[in-house]
Structure formats: C-alpha cells, structure tokens
C-alpha positions as CSV (number, residue, x, y, z in Angstrom):
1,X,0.0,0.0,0.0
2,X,1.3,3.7,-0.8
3,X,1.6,6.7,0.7
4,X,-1.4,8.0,-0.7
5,X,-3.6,4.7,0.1
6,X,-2.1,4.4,3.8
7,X,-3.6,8.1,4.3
8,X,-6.9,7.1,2.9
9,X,-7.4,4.2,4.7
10,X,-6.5,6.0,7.9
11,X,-8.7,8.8,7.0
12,X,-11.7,6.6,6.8
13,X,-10.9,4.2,10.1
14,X,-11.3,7.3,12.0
15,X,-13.9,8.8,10.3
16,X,-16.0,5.2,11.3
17,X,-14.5,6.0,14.6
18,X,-15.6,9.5,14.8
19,X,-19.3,8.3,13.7
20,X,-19.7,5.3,16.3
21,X,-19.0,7.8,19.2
22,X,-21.1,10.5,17.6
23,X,-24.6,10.7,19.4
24,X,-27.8,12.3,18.2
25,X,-28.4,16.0,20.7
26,X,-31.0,15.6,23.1
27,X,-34.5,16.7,22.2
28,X,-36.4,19.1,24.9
29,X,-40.2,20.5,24.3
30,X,-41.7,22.3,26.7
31,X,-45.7,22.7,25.9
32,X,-48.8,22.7,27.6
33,X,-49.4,18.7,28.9
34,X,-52.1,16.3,28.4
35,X,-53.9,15.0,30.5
36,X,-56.8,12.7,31.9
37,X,-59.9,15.2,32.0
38,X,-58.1,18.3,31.6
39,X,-60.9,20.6,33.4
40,X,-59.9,19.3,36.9
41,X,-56.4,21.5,36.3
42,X,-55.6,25.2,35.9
43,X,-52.1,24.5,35.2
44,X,-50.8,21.0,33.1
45,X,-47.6,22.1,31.5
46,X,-45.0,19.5,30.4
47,X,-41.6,19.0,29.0
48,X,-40.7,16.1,26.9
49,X,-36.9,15.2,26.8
50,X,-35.8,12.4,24.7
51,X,-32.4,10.9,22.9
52,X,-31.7,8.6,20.7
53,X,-32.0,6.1,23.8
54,X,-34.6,7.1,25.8
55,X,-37.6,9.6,26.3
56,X,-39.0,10.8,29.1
57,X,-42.0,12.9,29.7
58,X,-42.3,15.4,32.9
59,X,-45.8,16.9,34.0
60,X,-46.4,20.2,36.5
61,X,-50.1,19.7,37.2
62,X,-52.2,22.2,39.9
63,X,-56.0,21.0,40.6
64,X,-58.5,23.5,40.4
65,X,-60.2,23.7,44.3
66,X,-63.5,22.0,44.4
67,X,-65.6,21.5,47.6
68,X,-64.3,18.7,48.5
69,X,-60.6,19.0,47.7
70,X,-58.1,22.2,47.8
71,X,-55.4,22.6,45.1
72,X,-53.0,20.2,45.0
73,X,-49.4,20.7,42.5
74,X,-48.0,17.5,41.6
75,X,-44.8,16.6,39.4
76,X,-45.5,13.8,37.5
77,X,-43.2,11.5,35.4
78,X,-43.9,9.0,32.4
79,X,-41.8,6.8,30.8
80,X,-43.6,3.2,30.9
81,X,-46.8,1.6,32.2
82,X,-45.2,1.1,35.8
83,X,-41.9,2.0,37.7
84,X,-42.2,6.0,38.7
85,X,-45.2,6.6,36.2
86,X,-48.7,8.0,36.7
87,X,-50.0,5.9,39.2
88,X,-47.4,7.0,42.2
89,X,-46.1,10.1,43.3
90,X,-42.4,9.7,42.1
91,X,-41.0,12.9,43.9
92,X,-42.4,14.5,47.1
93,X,-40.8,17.6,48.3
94,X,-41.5,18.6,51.4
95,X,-39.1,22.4,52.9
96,X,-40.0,24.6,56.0
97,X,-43.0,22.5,56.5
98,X,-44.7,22.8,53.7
99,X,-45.6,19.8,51.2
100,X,-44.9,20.3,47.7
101,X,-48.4,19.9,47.1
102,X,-49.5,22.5,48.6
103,X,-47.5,25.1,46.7
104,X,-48.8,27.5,44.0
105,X,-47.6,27.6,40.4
106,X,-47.8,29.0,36.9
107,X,-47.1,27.1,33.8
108,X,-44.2,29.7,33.3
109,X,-42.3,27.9,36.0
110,X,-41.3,25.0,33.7
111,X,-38.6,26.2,31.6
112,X,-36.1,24.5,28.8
113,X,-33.1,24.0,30.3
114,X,-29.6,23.5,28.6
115,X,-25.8,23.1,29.4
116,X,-23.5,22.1,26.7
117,X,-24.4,19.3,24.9
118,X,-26.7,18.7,28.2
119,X,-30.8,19.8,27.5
120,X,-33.9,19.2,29.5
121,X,-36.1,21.2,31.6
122,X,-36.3,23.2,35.1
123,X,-39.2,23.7,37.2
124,X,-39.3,26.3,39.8
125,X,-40.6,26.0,43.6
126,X,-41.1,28.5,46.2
127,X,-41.3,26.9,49.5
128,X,-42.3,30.5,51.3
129,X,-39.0,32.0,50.4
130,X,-37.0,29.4,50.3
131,X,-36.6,29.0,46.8
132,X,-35.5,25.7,44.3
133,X,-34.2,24.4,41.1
134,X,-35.4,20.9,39.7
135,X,-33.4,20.2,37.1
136,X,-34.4,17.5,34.7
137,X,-32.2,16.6,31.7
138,X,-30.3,13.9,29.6
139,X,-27.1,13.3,27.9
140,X,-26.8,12.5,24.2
141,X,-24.5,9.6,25.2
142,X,-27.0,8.3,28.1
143,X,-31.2,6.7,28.5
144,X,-30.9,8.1,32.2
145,X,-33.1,11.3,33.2
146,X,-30.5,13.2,35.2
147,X,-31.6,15.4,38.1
148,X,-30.4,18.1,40.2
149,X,-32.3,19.8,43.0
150,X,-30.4,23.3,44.0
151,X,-31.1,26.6,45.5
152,X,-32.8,28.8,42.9
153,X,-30.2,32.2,42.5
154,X,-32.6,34.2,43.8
155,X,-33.7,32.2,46.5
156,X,-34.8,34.4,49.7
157,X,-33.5,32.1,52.9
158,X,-32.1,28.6,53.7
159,X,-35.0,26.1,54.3
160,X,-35.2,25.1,57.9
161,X,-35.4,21.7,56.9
162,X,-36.1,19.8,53.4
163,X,-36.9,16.1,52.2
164,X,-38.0,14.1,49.9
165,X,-40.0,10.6,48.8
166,X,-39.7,9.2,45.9
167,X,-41.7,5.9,45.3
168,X,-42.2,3.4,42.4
169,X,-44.4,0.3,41.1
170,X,-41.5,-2.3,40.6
171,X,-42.5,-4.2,37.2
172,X,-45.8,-4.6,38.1
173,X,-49.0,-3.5,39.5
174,X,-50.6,-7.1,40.9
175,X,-54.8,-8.2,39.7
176,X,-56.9,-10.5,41.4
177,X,-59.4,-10.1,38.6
178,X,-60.4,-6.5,38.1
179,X,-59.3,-6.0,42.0
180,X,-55.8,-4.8,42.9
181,X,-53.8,-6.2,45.6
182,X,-52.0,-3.9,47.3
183,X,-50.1,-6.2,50.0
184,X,-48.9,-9.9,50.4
185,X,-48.5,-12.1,48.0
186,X,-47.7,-12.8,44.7
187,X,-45.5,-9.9,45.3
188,X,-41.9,-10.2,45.8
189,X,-40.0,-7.1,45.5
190,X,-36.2,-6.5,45.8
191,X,-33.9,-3.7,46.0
192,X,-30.3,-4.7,44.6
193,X,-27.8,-2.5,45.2
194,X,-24.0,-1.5,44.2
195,X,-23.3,-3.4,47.3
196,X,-25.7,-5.5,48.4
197,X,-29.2,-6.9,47.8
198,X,-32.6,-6.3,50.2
199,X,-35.4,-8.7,49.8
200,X,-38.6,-7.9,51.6
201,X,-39.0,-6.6,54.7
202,X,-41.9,-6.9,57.0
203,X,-44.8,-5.2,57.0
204,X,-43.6,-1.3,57.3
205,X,-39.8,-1.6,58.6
206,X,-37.2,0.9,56.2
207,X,-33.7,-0.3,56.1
208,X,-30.9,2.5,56.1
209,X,-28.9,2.8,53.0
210,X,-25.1,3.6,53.2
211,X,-23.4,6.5,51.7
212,X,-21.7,4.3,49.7
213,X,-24.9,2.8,47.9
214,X,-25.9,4.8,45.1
215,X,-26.7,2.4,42.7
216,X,-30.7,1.0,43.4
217,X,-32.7,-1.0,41.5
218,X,-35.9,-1.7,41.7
219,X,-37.1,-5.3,41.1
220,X,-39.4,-7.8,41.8
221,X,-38.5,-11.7,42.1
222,X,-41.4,-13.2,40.5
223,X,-42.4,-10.2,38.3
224,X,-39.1,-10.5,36.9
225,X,-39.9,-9.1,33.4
226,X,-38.6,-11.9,31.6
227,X,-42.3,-12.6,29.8
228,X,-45.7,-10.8,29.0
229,X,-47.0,-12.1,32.0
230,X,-43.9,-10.8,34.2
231,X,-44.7,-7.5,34.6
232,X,-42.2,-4.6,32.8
233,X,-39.3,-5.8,34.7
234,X,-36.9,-2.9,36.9
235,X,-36.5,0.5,37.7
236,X,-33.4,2.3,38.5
237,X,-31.9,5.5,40.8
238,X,-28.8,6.7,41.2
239,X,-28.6,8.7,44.3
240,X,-25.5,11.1,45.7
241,X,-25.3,11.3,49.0
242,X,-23.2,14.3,49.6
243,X,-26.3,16.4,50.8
244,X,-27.8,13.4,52.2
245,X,-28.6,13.3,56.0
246,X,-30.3,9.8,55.6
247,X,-31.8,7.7,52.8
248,X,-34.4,5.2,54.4
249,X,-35.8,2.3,51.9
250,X,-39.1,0.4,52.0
251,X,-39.0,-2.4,50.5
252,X,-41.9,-4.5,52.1
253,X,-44.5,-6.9,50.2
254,X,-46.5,-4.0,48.7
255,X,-47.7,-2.7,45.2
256,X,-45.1,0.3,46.1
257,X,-41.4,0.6,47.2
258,X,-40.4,4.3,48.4
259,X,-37.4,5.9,49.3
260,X,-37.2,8.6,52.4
261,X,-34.6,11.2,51.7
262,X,-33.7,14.1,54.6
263,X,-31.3,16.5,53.3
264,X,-29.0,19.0,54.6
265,X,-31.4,22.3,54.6
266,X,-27.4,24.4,53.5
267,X,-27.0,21.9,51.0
268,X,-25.4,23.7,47.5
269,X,-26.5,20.6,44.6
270,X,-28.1,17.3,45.2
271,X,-28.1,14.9,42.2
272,X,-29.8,12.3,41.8
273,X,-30.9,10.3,38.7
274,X,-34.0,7.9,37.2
275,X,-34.1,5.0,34.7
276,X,-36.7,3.2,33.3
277,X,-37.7,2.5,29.5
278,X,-41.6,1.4,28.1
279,X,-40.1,-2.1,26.5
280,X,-39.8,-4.9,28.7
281,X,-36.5,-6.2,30.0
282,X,-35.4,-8.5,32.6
283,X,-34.1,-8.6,35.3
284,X,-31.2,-10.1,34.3
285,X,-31.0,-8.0,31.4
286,X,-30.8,-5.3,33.1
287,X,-28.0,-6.3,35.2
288,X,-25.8,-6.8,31.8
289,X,-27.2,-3.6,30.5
290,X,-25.9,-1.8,34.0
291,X,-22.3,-3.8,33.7
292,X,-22.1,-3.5,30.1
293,X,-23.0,0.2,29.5
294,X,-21.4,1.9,33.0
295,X,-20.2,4.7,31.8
296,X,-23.8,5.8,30.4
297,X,-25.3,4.8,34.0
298,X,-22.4,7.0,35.8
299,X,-22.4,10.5,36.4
C-alpha cells in the first residue's frame, strides 16, 4: 500500500470511529401537557426530553379547588406503564414544613433547560422563600433522566429543613381479577444494590442505606420481566449522597417501594438520577445492561 492509500485508509478508520462515538443531541419540548380530564387542572404544562436512547416525559399539574378537595401541584413522570409513572407520586418535596403539594404555580415555572451538549427542563418552587431548582435533563450519550435539586439564585432564605420521597411500582401492578392487591403475595420485591441486595421486609420496617450505595434498582423476584405475563421488569436511581442526611428504603410486600430522603437544609446541589424505559427487560437483562453500558449509567 502507498503513501497515498495508507492516508486514505487511515482517514476513513477514523472517520468510522468518529461516527460510532457521535450521538444524536437531546431533544427538549416544553408545551402545555395532556392530560386525563383536563378541566380538573388550571395548570398542566409538560416537558418532553428524549435521545436517541430514551424519552422521558415530565408533568407540572395544579387542581382546580373543588368542595371537597383544595389545590393540589404534583410533578408527574412518564416513561412506561409502571416504575415511577402515573400511578405513584415519584418525587415529594417537602421544605420549612410545607408539602410540595400545597405550593402554588404557573405554567411559566417549567422552563427549557440546557448546558453544553446537556438539554432538558427546570421547574421552579417556592417553599415561602425558600426558593428551588429541579433540574431534569439527559445526555446525548445516556437513557438516564439526570436530576439536580439546587437553590434557585434568587432564593430568599435557607429552608429550615427539606426532604423528599420518591416511590415506584417495581414491574408490576398485581390483579386479582379487576381488583388490585396492594399487600402480600404474589408480590416479591427486591432492592439490589451497588453493594448488596434487600429482599422484603416486614410489614412497614425501612432499612438504612449507606453512603456508599448509590446504585438502586428496583425489582421484583417473581415479576421478573422476563415474559408478558412478568410484569415490565426494573426500575433504577442513582442517588449522591453528599447532601444526604439519611436515605431510608421500604421495600416490604406492597404494590409500592419508596425511598425517604432528609437532606442537609445548607445543601449547595443534590443529584440524583432515574431510569426506566416502556419495553420490557429482565431482570437479568438489566444487570448486563448496567455492567455493560457503565459509563452511560455514571455521572
């Protein structure tokens, strides 16, 4: 081979190179949401953020006050028939006493969002001066929605204190005809993490996570995904614990698992993350997928 052909050649190796490691941007639209009987809400705004990966869709919802009921705000999240979808509340905020439901907002207070090659969508909260960031977004190179809850910059005072629950429908949401069962049997949920794996504790007993465990998937032994009858198989979170007072798990034999976060009310940043994807996949897939794609699972 000459001169000329050897530079070719090379030319084109890297340019295959350069085109395998190339990934599509992320896609972010922020638009009024829809929803189930849209007269119930005042405000439904969403945000849509998607790759080539993955898509997720993120709801800020506010009731209208009926007789019976006051306003109520909820962040919603939908990216497959279970896991942290429509049926559960996936993130509860609670700062200076006051429940994230309670707050009032305007559709204005979901805004794109986008840093470097890094896109998604912020929503703003206003716990009576004590003012936050939620930052949702994804990667090009990544299916992972990527969070970061922050001080907003013009935030009025430090919260006296501030948590958060997140809960989630591990692969499946259990029948007994048209009626639900919401405890016992046939459920058989586990929590595996970067350390160590939890099976089912009884009846409403948390188990304390480490600082160390920041990888958690949600699972369920017989619902294991690996059929149409198996449910939708995991969820996942990855969790930082640097403004973490505690993480508290509940894992029990219940149509829900939740997580119980209390965070340091000075904190600068806390990141945390969700996966979950509409196909099915089992559980042992999903342990290859987590192995064999780490860096688009890390931070």
């Amino acid at each position: 081979m000459n001169l000329k052909h050897f530079a070719a050649a090379t030319l084109a190796m890297i340019s295959v190179v350069s085109f395998a490691t190339e990934f599509a941007p992320v896609n972010v639209n922020v638009k009024k949401a829809v929803v189930y009987k849209p007269e119930r809400y005042s405000i439904a705004q969403g945000a849509t953020i998607s790759n080539q990966f993955n898509r997720y869709d993120i709801t800020l919802t506010l009731t209208k006050p009926s007789d019976k009921k006051p306003t109520e705000m909820k962040i919603g999240f939908n990216a497959g028939e279970f896991g942290f979808g429509s049926l559960v509340n996936f993130m509860k905020i609670k700062a200076n006493g006051i429940d994230m439901s309670k707050l009032m907002v305007n559709s204005e207070d979901v805004q794109p969002w986008k840093n470097g090659k890094n896109a998604g969508a912020v929503i703003k909260l206003n716990f009576d001066g004590s003012k936050f960031d939620v930052i949702f977004y994804m990667r090009p190179d990544s299916p992972v929605l990527w969070c970061t809850l922050k001080p907003s910059a013009d935030t009025i005072e430090e919260p006296e204190d501030i948590s958060i629950v997140h809960s989630c429908i591990p692969s499946k949401l259990a029948m007994n005809g048209k009626k639900v069962i919401w405890t016992g049997a046939p459920y058989n949920r586990e929590l595996v993490t970067n350390t160590r794996k939890l099976g089912m504790e009884p009846k409403r007993k948390g188990v304390m996570l480490t600082k160390d465990e920041t990888s958690l998937t949600f699972r369920d032994a017989t619902f294991d995904g690996s059929s149409a009858d198996k449910g939708q198989g995991p969820v996942w979170m990855y969790l930082d614990h640097s403004a973490v007072q505690s993480a508290k798990v509940f894992n029990i034999s219940n149509w829900t698992a939740w997580l119980e976060l209390k965070l340091n009310p000075a904190l600068k940043e806390h990141k945390f993350a969700f996966w979950q994807q509409k196909p099915r996949i089992s559980n042992a897939d999903f342990e290859k997928k987590l192995k064999n794609e780490k860096a688009a699972f890390t931070r």
